[in-house]
VMD Tcl script that draws the C-alpha trace (Angstrom):
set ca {
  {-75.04 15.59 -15.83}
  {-74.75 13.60 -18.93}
  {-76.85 10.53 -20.07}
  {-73.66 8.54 -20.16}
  {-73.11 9.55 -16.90}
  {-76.03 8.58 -15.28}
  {-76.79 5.31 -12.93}
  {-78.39 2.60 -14.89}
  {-82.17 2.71 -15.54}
  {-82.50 6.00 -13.80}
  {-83.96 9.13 -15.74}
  {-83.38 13.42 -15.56}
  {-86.83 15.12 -14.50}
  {-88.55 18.78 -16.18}
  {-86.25 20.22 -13.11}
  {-83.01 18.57 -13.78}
  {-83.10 16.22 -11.02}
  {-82.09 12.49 -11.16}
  {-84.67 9.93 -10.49}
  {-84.53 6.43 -10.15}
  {-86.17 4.56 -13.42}
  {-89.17 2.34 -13.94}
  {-87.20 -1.08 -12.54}
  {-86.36 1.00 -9.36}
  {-87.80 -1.12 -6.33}
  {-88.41 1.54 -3.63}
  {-89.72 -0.68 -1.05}
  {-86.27 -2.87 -1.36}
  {-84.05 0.29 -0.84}
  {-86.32 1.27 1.99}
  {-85.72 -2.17 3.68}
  {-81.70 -1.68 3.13}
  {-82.56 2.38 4.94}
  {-83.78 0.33 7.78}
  {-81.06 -2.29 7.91}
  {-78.61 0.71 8.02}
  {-80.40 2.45 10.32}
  {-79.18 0.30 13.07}
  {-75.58 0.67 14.26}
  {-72.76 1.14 16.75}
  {-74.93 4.63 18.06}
  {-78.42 2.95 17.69}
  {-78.40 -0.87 18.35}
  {-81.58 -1.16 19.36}
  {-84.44 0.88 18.17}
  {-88.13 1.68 18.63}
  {-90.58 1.70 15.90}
  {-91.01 5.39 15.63}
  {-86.96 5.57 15.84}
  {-86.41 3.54 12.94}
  {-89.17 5.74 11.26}
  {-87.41 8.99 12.41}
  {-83.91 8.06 11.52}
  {-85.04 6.55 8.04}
  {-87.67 9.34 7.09}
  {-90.06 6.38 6.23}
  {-93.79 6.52 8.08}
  {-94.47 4.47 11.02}
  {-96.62 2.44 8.66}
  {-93.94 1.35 6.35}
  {-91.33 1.19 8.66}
  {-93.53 -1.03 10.69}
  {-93.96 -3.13 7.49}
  {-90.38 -3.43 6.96}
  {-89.60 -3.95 10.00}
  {-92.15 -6.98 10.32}
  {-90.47 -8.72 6.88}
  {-87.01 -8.34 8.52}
  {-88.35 -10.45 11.66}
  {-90.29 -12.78 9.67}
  {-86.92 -13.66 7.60}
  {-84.77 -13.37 10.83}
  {-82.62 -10.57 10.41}
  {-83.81 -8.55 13.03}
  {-85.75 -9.57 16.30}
  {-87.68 -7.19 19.01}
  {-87.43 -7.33 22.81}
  {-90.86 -5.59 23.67}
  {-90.81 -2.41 21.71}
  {-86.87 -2.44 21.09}
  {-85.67 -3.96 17.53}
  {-81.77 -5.36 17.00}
  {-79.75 -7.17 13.92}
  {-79.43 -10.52 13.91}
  {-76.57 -12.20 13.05}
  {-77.90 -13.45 9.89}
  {-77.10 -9.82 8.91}
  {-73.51 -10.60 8.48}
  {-74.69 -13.03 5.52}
  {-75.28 -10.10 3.57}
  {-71.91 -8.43 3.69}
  {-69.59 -12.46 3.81}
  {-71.70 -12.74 0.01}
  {-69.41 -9.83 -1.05}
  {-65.82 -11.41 0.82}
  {-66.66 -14.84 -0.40}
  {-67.59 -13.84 -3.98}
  {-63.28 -12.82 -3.95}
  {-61.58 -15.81 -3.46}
  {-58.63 -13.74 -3.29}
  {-58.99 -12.58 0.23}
  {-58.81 -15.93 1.41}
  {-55.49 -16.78 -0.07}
  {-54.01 -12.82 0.89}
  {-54.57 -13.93 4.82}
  {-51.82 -16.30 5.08}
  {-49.89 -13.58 3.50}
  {-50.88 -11.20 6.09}
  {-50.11 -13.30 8.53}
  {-47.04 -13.97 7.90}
  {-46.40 -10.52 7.77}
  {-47.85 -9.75 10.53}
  {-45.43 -12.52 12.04}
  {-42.60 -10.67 10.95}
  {-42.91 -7.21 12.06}
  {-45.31 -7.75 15.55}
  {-47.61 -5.38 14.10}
  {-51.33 -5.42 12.90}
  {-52.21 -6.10 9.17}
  {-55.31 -5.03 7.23}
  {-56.78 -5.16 3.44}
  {-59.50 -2.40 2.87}
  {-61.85 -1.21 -0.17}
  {-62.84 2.26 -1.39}
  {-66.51 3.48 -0.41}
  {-67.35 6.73 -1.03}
  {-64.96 8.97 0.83}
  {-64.36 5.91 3.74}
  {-62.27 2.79 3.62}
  {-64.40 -0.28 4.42}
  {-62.10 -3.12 6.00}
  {-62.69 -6.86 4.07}
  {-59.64 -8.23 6.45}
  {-57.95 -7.62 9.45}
  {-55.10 -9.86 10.88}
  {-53.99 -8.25 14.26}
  {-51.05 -7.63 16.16}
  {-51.84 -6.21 19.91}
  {-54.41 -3.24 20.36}
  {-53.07 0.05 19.96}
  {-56.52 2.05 18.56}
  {-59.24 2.44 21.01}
  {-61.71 2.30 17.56}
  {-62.28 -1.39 17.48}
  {-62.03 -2.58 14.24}
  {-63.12 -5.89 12.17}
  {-64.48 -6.69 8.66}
  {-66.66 -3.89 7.86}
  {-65.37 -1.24 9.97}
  {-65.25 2.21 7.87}
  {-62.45 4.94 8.49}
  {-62.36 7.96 7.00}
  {-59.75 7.51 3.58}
  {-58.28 11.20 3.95}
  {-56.62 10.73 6.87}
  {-55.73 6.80 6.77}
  {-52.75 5.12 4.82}
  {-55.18 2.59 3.17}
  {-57.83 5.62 2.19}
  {-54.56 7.65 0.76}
  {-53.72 4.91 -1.22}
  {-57.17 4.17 -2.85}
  {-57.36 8.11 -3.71}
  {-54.19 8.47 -5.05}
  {-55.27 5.97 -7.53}
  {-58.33 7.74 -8.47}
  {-58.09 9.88 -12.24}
  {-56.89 13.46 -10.98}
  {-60.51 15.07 -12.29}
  {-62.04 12.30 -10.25}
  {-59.99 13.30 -7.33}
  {-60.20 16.75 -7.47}
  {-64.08 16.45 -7.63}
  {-63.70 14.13 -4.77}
  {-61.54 16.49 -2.07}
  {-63.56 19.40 -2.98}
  {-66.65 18.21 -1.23}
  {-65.14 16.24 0.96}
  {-65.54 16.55 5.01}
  {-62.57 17.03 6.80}
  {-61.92 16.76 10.09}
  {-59.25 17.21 12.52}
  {-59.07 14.12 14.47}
  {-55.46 14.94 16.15}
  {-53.26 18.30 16.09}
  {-51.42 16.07 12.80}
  {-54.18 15.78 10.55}
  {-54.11 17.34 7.09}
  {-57.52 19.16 6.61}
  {-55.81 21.22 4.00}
  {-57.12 20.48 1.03}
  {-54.59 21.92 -1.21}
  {-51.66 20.50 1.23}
  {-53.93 17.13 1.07}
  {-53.81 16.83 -2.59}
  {-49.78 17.57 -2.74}
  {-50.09 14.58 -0.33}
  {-51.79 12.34 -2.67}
  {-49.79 13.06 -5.89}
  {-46.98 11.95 -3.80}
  {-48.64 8.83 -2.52}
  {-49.00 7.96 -6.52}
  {-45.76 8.70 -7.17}
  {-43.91 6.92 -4.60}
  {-46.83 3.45 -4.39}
  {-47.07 3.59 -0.95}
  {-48.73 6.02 1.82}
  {-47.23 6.66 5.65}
  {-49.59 8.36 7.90}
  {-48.57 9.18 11.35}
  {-50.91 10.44 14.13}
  {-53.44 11.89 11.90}
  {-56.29 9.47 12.10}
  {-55.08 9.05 16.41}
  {-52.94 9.78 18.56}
  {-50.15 7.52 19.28}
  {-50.76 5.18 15.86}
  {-49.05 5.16 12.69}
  {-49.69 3.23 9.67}
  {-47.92 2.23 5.85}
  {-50.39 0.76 2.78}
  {-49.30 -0.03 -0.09}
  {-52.12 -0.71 -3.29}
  {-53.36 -4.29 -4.41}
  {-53.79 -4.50 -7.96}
  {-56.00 -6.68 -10.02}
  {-54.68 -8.39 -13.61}
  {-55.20 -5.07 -15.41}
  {-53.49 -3.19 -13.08}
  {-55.94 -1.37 -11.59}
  {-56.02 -0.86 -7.96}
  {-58.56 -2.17 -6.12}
  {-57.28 -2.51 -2.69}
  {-54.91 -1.49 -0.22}
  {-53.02 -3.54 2.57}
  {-51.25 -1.86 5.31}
  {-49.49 -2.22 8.54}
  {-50.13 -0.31 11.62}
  {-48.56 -0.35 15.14}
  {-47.88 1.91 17.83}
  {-45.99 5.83 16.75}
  {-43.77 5.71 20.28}
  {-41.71 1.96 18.95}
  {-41.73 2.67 14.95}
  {-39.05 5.58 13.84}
  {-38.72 6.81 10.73}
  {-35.43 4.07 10.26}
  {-37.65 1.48 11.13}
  {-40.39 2.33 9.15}
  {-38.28 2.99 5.64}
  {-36.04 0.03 6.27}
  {-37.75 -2.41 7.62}
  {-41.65 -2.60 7.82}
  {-41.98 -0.81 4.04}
  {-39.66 -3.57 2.25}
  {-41.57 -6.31 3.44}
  {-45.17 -4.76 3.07}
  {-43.61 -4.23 -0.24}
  {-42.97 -7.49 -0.67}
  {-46.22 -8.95 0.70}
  {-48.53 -6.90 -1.57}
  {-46.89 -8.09 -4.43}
  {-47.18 -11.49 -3.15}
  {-51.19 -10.51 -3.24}
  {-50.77 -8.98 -6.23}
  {-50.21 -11.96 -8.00}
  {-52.63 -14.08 -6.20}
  {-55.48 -11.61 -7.32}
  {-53.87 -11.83 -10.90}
  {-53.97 -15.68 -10.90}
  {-57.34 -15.67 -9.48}
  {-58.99 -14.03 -12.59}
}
mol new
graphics top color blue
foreach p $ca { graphics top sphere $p radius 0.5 }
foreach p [lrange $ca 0 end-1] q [lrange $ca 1 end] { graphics top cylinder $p $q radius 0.2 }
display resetview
């Protein structure tokens, strides 16, 4: 790895490994471990579970875990800890720091309006989509999603989308360590087939993905771009496989999630 390359203040040991740098707080990142320990498969956790899951002793994660009660973002039930809702501060700092969300939702809903069918915006993390807006429809997923829910960006129109985008090397580097997973008999897990996939996406600005994340659910995204041109979001659509042929897809919902992007579009470019 190159200096240039390297995260800011962080430094390459005699072995070659990266480290984090003199201004590195290691108690703060152990108090974010903690925070992310908790979660849809542990909502409530013992002391020594909290330890176990974040590989911190029962001393420090009893510290931590003593700070986050004293400023009210967790509270205990006997020997059970659980979030707070002053949690969700943490993540609205990021939505509310983009203004541009809150003008894209009457957008979405409009859209929405039109076609009967659910309408999302979503970032890139990592190899997941992380939702930042959801405006829906009916319920056709049994995953129950809202602001922060994370999908896996292989197999979702939003994800394709965001990786298409991505500088081929970057790509590249990014399917070939990539996890993939066959969620339904439709999903691509090829990589090679995967990355055909995604140069197509680029290509053509817009990503249809049918039955590969679940069954029965298909979804279009299309990229939001900010005033340099640079994407750094995707909207989609999404409604039920069994009511949305190919016709119907191509001529109607893709025109006018089309058309509502670049509404965004320039709502992100006058926001800068």
């Amino acid at each position: 790895m190159s200096e240039a390359s390297l995260p800011i203040d962080s430094e390459v040991s005699a072995a070659g490994a990266v480290r984090p740098g003199d201004s590195y707080v290691q108690s703060f990142a152990r108090g974010l471990a903690v925070l992310r320990s908790f979660g849809a498969n542990a909502p409530a956790q013992t002391l020594s579970e909290v330890a176990q899951n974040t590989g911190l002793t029962r001393a420090g994660a009893r510290r931590i875990l003593l700070t986050l009660l004293a400023l009210g973002y967790v509270t205990n039930e006997g020997r059970l800890f659980r979030l707070t809702p002053k949690v969700l501060e943490l993540g609205f700092a990021y939505l509310t720091s983009l203004p541009v969300w809150t003008r894209a939702q009457p957008v979405m809903e409009a859209l929405v309006e039109q076609l009967r069918q659910s309408s999302s915006a979503a970032v890139l993390d990592g190899d997941e989509v992380v939702y930042v807006l959801r405006v829906p429809a009916h319920k056709i997923m049994s995953i129950n999603l809202g602001v922060g829910s994370r999908l896996p960006a292989y197999c979702s129109s939003m994800g394709r989308v965001l990786l298409a985008a991505l500088p081929d090397d970057v790509l590249k580097a990014r399917l070939a360590q990539m996890t993939l997973t066959a969620y339904t008999p439709h999903t691509v897990v090829d990589r090679e087939q995967l990355y055909e996939t995604l140069l197509q996406v680029r290509a053509q600005g817009w990503s249809l993905v049918r039955e590969e994340l679940e069954p029965g659910l298909v979804s279009m995204a299309a990229p939001i771009r900010d005033m340099s041109g640079k994407v750094v979001a995707a909207i989609n659509v999404s409604g039920s496989a069994d009511k949305a042929d190919a016709h119907y897809l191509l001529e109607v919902c893709l025109p006018r999630l089309l058309a509502a992007a670049a509404k965004i579009n320039m709502l992100l470019g006058a926001a800068q």
